[in-house]
Every structure is written in C-alpha cells, then in structure tokens.
C-alpha positions as CSV (number, residue, x, y, z in Angstrom):
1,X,-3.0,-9.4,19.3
2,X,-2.4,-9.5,16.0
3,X,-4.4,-6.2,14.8
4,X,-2.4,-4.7,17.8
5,X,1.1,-5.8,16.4
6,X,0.0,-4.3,13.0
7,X,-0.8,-1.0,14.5
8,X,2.5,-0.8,16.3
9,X,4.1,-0.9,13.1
10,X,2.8,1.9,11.4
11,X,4.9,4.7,11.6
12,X,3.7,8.8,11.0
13,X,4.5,8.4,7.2
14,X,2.0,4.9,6.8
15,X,-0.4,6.0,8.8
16,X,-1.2,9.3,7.0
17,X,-1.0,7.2,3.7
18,X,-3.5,5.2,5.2
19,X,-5.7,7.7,6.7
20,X,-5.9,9.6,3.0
21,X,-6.8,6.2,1.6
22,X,-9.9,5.5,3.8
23,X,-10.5,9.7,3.5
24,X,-10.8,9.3,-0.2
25,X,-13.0,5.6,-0.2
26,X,-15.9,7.9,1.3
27,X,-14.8,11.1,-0.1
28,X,-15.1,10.5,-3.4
29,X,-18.2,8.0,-3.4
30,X,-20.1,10.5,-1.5
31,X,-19.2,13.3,-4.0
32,X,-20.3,11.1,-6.7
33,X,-23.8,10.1,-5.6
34,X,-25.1,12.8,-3.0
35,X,-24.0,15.7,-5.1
36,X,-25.3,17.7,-7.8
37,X,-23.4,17.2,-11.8
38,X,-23.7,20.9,-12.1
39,X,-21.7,21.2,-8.4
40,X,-17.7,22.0,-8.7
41,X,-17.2,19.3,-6.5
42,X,-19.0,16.7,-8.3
43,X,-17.0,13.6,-9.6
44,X,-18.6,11.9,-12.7
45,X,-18.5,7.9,-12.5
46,X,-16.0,7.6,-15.3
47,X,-13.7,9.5,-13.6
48,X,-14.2,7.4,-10.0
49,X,-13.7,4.3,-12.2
50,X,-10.9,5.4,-13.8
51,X,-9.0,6.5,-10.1
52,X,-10.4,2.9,-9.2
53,X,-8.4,1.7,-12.2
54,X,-5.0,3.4,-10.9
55,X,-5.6,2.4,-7.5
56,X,-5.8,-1.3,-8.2
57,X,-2.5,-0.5,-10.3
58,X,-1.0,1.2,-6.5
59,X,-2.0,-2.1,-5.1
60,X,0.2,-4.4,-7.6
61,X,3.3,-1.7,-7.4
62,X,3.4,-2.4,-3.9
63,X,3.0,-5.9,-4.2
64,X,5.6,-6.0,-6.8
65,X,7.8,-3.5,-3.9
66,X,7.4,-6.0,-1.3
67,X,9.4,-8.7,-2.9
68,X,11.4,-6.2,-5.0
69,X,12.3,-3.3,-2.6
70,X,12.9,-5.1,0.5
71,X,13.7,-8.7,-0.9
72,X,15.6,-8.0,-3.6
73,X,13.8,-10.0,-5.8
74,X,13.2,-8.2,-9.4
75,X,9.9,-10.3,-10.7
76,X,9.0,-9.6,-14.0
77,X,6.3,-11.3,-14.3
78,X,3.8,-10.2,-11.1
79,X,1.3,-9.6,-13.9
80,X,0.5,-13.0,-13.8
81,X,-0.9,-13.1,-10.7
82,X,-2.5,-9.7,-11.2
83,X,-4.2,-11.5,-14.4
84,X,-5.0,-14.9,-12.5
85,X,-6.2,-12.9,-9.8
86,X,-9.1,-11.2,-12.3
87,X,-9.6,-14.4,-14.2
88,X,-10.8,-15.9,-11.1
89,X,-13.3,-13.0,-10.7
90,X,-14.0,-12.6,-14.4
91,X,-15.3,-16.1,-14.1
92,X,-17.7,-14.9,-11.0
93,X,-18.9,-12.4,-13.2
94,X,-19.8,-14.6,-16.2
95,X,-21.4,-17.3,-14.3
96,X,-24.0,-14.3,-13.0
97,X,-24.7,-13.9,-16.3
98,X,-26.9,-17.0,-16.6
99,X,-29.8,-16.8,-19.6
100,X,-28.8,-12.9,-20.4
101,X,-26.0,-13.8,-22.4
102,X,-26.4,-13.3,-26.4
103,X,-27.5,-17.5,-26.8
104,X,-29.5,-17.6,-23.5
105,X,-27.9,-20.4,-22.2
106,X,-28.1,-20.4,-18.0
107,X,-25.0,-22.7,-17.6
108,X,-22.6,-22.1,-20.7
109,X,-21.2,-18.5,-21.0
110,X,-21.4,-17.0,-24.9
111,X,-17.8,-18.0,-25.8
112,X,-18.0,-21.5,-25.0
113,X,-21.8,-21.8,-26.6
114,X,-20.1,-20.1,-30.0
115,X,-17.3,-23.0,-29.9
116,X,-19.8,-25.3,-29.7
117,X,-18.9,-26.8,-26.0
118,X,-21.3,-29.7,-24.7
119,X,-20.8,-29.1,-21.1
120,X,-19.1,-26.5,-18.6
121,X,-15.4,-27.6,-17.6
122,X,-14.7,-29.2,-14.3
123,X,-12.7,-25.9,-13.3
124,X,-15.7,-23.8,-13.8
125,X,-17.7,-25.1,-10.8
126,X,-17.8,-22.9,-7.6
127,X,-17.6,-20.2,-9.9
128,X,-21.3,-19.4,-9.2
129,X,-20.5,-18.7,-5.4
130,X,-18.8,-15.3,-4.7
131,X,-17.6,-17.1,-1.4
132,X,-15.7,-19.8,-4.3
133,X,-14.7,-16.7,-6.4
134,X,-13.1,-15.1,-3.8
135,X,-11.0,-18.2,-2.2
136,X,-9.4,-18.8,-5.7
137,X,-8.4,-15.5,-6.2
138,X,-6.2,-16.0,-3.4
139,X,-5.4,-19.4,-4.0
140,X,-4.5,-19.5,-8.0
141,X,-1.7,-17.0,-7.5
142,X,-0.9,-18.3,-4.3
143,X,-0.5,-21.5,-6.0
144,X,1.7,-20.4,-8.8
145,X,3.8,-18.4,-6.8
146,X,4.4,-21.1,-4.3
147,X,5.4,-23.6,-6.7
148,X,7.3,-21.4,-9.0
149,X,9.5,-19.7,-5.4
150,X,9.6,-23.3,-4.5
151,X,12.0,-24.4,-7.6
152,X,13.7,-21.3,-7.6
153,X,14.8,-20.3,-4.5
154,X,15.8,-24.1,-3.8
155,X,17.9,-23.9,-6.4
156,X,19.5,-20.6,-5.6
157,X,18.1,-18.8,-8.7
158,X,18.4,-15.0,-8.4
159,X,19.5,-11.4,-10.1
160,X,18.7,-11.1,-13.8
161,X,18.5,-15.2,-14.5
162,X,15.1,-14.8,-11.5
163,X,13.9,-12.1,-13.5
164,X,13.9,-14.0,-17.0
165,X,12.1,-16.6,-15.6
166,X,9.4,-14.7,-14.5
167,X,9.1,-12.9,-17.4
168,X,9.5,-16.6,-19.1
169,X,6.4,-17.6,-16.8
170,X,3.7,-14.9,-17.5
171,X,4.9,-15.3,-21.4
172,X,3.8,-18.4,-21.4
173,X,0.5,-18.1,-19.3
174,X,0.1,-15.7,-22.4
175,X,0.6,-18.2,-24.7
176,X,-1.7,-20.9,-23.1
177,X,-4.7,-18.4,-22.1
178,X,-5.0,-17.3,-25.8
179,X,-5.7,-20.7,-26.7
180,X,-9.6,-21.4,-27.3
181,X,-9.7,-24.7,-25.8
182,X,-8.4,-23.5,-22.7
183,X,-11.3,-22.8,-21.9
184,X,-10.8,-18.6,-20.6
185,X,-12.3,-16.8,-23.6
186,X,-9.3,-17.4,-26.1
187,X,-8.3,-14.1,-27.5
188,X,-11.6,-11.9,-26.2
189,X,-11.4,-13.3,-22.8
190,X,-14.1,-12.5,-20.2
191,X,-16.8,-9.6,-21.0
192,X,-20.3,-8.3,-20.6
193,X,-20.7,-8.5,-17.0
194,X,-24.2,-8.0,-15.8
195,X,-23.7,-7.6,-12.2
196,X,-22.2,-8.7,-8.8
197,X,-23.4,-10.0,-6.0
198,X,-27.0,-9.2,-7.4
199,X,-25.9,-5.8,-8.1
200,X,-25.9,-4.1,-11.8
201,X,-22.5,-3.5,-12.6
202,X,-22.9,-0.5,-14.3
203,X,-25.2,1.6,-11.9
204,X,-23.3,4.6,-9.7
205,X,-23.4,3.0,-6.4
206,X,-21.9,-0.3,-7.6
207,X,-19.1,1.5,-9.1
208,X,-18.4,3.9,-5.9
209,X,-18.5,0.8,-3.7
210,X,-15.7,-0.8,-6.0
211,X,-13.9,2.3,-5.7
212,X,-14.1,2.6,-1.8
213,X,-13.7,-1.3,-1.5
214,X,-10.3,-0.9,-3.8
215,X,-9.3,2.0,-1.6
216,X,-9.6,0.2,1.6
217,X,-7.9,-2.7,0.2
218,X,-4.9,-0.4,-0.7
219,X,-4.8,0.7,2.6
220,X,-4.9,-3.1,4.7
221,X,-2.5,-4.3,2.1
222,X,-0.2,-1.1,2.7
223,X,-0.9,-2.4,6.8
224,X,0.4,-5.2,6.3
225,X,3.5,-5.0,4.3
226,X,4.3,-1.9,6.8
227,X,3.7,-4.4,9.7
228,X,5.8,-7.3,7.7
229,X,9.2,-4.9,6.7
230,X,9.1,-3.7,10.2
231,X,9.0,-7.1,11.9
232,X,11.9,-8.8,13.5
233,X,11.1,-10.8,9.8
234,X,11.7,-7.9,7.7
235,X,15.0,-7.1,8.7
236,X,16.2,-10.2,7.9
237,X,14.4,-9.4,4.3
238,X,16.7,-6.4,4.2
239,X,19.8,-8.9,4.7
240,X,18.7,-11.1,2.6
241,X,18.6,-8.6,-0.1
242,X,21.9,-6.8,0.4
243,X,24.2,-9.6,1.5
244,X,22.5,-13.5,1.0
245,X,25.2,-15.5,1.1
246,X,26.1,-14.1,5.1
247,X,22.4,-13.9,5.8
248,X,22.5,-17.3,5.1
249,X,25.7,-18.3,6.5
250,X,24.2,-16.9,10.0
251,X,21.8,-19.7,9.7
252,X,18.6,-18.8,8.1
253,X,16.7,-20.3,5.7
254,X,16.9,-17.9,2.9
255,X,14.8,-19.6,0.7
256,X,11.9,-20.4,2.9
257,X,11.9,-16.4,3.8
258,X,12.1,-15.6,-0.1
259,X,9.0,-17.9,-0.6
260,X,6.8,-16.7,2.2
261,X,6.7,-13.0,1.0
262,X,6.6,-14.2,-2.8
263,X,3.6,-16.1,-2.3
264,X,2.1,-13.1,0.1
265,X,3.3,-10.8,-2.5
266,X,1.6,-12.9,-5.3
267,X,-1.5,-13.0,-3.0
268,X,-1.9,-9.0,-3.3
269,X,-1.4,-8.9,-6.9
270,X,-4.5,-11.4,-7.5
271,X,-6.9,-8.9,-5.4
272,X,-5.6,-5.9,-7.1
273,X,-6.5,-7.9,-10.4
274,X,-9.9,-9.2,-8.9
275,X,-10.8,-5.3,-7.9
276,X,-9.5,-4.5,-11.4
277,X,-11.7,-6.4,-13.3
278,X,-15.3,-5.6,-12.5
279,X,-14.2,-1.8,-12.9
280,X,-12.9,-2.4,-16.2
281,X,-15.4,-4.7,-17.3
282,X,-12.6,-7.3,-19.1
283,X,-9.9,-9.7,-18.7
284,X,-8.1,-10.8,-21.7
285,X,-5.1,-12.0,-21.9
286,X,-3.2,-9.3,-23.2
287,X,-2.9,-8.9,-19.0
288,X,-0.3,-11.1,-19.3
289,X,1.6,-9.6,-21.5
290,X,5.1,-9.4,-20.4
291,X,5.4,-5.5,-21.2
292,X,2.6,-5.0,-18.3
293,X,4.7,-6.4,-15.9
294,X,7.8,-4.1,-17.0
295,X,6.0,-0.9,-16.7
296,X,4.8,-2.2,-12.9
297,X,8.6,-2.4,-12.4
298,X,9.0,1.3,-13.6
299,X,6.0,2.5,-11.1
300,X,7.6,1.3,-8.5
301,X,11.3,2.6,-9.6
302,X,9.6,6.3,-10.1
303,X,7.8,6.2,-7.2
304,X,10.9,5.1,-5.0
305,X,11.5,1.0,-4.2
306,X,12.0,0.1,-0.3
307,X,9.5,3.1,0.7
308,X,5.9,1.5,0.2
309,X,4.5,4.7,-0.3
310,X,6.5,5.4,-3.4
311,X,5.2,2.4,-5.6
312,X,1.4,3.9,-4.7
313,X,2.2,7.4,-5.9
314,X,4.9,6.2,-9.1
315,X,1.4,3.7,-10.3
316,X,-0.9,6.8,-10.0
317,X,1.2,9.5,-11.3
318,X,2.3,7.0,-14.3
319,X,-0.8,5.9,-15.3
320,X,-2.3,9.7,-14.9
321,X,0.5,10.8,-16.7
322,X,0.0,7.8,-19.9
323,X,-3.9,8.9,-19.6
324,X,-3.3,12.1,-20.6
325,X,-0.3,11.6,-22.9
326,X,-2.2,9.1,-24.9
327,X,-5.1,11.3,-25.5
328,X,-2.7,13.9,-26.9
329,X,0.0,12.1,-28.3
330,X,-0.9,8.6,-28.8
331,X,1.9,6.9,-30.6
332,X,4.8,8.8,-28.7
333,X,3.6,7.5,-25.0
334,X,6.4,4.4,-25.1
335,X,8.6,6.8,-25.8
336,X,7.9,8.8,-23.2
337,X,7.7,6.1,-20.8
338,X,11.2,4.6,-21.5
339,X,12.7,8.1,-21.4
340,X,10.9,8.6,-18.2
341,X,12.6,5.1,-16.7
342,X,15.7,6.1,-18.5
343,X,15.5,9.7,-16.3
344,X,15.0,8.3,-12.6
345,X,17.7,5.7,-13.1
346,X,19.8,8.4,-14.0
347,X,18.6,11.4,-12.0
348,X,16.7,9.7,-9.4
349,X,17.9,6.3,-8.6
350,X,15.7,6.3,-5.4
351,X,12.5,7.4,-6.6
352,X,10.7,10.4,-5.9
353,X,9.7,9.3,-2.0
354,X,13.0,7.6,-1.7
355,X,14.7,11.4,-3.3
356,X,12.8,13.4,-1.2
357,X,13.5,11.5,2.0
358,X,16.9,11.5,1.6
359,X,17.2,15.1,1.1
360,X,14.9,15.9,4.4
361,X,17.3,13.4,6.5
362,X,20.5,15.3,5.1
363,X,18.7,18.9,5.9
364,X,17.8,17.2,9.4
365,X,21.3,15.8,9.8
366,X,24.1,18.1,7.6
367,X,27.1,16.3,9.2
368,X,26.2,13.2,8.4
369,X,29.0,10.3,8.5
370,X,29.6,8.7,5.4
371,X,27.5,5.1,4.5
372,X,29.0,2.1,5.5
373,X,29.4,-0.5,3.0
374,X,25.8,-2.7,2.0
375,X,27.3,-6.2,3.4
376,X,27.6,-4.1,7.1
377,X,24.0,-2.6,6.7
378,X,22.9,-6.4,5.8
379,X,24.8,-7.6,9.1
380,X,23.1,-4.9,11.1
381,X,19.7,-5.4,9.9
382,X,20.0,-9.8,11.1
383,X,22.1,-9.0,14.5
384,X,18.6,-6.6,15.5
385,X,16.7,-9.4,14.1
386,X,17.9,-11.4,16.2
C-alpha cells in the first residue's frame, strides 16, 4: 500500500531522475570492473569514488530542500547531521579494524591507545555490529533534530533567528568533537579503514558497490520526498511556508508538521554522511564546520529550491565545478563560489531547474494571468489539503 502510494506520486520529471539514478548505479560499476583501462569507456575507481562523493553531496541538498524549499525552514546547520550520520559509520569502520591498527590492540582504536585510554567508552559498544552502525545513523540525527525542532518550533522560532541557531548548533558540535576526551578522534577524527562488512575497503568492487548503493539511495530518498511534497501533507508544508500564521489559524499544528519533516530531513542527511564516509576514507570534524553547511545552502539555491531535482544537479555541478577550479586556481575558488551565489540570487532567483521550468510553462502558456499574491497560494495549497 504504501510502495503503491509512493509510486502514484512520482510524476514524468521524478521518475526519469530516478530511472537515470538506478541507470548510472550499474552503468558505471559495470564500466569500472568488466571493462578494459585501455577502453574509452572505461571509468578508473578514483573517478567512481569521486562521483560517489558528489552524489552523497545530491543526497544532503535535497535533504536540506525538503525542509528548506517546501517548509520554509533555512537550516544552516544540516551538516550536523550529515557529520553525526558518518561518525556513527566511521565508528563501524574502526571497530573492524581490530589488531591491524598501528598498536595492535583488538578493542581500543589507535587514537584512544595514543591518549593512553584504559577501556573503550560506554558509547562505543554495538559499534562492532553493522546492524548497531546502521540504527544509530538514523537515530543520532534523528535525535538531535527532534529535540532541537522540538524547542524551536514550540517556541515559534523562525526566518533568520532559526537559521542562527542552527548554525549556533553544528558550531558547537564543532567545538565539542575536536576535544580529545570526547572520545571521536579529537582533531584527526576517524581513519584507516580496513574494510566493511568483511570487505577491503579499498578493492574496485567495494568501491563500485558504495557507488551503486549511494546512487540507489539518492534515488528512494528522492521517492520519498516526491511522495511526501505531493501528499495531502505537503501541501500543507507549502502553506506553512508561505503564510504560517493562517495555516495555523485554520487549525493545524504547525509545529508538529515543521518537526516531522526536520527530523525526516535530518534522517537523510545522516545516510548521505554514513555513504560519505567509507568513500572518503575520514570523518573529522572539520564536517562540522559551519561553512559546509552554507555552501549546501548555495547547491540547493543554484540548482533551484522547491524542485527536488534542482538541489541534486546544483550539489553535482558545484562540487564538479570546485574540483576543477581548485586544481587550477586554488586560492580563488571562495571567490568564485560567493560570486556564483551572488549571480543566481540576482540572475536566477529560482535556480537553474526552477529557471528553466518557468520559462517552458510561459512558452506552453503565453497569456498567462498574472500571480496571485503568496498568502492566496498558501490558502489554496490547505483548502486542497483538506
């Protein structure tokens, strides 16, 4: 029932974003490890990873579009979760390590044998179980976000004063995770990774399975937000984002609405961070570094807010774009990247799906009437709610 509901709300733009996505998990495995390096059509591992890399980036722009595009809510501080979502896995990933590690030690991992620690932490166990691993990915940023949305929203916190406490938040988490006795890695945070789930995590097939895993993940998470903006539910999102107070004053409960897709929102961010991780081969916590969660925000504003597609393409042409950029001109790519957020807020205020849709409807539709004000959209979008 519910895989049908899903299905029903994809419409022709999702589903051929989604059909690409599974096309390229096999696609570009296959090309990896069935053909020739000397074939045109070969892709080396690096570059796999690195496309890996942008696509768990896709996964936190939409995240971060979810709340942002058709909540309203600007979070500058969704790398938190992204980072609590890799710790969680970066901790798998050490416990595998076992005696390998530089001291030998089966239970303590390097960092903590260096500082001279007795015993593992209490929040350590499970780690050793993927199964565990995998729950508190979910959980930890579930957590946060949950009790974070649950202050805020309460108390009616929102616009720019929201946004600086986010950013307030994953500062902080900065703050504490660089801390040695925290018990995370201090400063160098989690490395050397052996392998997962018995695996070496360096051979070519464990690398294109992370890639084709993070693709499919991309394309259930870009499912489900299409099935939850589409609902009855995300209507009332839309309301809630371009007139609260009468969304509200028709009886919902804003805040319980703003807190459900927060914490699911939160929830995608820690798997893109878990899938990020293991690819990378770190987690520090530079991840938390309030600047990250800034240029998420200016993915998602290139790539066109409110169109789920357009975070997905802004994270991959970004990050292409700073990948090449740095190689050539390494100390001008801030720069570039505040003149390019400086360009689409001035140029192209809906993105480039969000430009390019507009200017398709208006060739489809040249006598189009003129808007009608937000607050009567916002009205419209609860009265077919309802």
């Amino acid at each position: 029932m519910i895989t049908a509901f899903i299905l029903r709300s994809l419409d022709r733009r999702i589903s051929i974003a989604i059909a690409i996505l599974i096309a390229i998990a096999f696609l570009l495995p296959l090309s990896n490890l069935l053909l020739p390096e000397t074939s045109a059509l070969h892709v080396p591992t690096y570059l796999m990873s690195l496309f890996g890399k942008y696509l768990t980036y896709a996964l936190l722009a939409l995240a971060l579009d979810l709340v942002w595009g058709y909540c309203g809510i600007l979070s500058l501080g969704h790398g938190a979760f992204f980072a609590l979502g890799g710790y969680a896995m970066g901790m798998y990933l050490m416990r595998q390590i076992g005696s390998r590690g530089t001291y030998g030690n089966p239970i303590l991992p390097d960092f903590m044998v260096f500082l001279n620690w007795k015993e593992l932490p209490w929040f350590w166990y499970g780690f050793d179980h993927f199964w565990f691993a995998m729950i508190m990915v979910l959980a930890a940023p579930a957590l946060l976000a949950f009790v974070f949305g649950w202050f805020a929203f309460r108390s009616r916190v929102n616009g720019v004063y929201l946004s600086i406490i986010t950013q307030a938040m994953t500062y902080a988490l900065l703050l504490a995770f660089f801390r040695n006795d925290m018990g995370f890695g201090g400063n160098n945070g989690l490395t050397d990774f052996k392998d997962i789930l018995g695996f070496n995590i360096q051979a070519d097939g464990t690398r294109a399975v992370l890639f084709a895993v993070t693709a499919v993940f991309l394309a259930l998470a870009l499912m489900l937000s299409s099935a939850i903006v589409r609902s009855k539910f995300g209507k009332v999102l839309v309301g809630v984002r371009d007139a609260e107070s009468r969304t509200r004053f028709l009886g919902y409960r804003v805040e319980h609405m703003k807190l459900f897709v927060f914490v699911v929102s939160a929830m995608m961010a820690g798997i893109a961070g878990a899938l990020y991780v293991p690819q990378i081969g770190i987690i520090n916590p530079g991840e938390f570094a309030p600047a990250n969660s800034i240029e998420v925000v200016i993915w998602t504003a290139v790539g066109g807010r409110a169109t789920l597609i357009g975070p997905i393409i802004g994270a991959v042409l970004v990050n292409g774009g700073k990948t090449v950029f740095t190689g050539l001109f390494p100390e001008f790519w801030l720069f570039a990247l505040g003149g390019l957020f400086v360009a689409v807020t001035l140029f192209l205020p809906k993105g480039i799906v969000g430009t390019i849709a507009q200017y398709l409807g208006s060739k489809r539709r040249p006598d189009n009437p003129p808007p009608k004000a937000a607050k009567d959209d916002a009205q419209q979008s609860v009265q077919a709610a309802e």
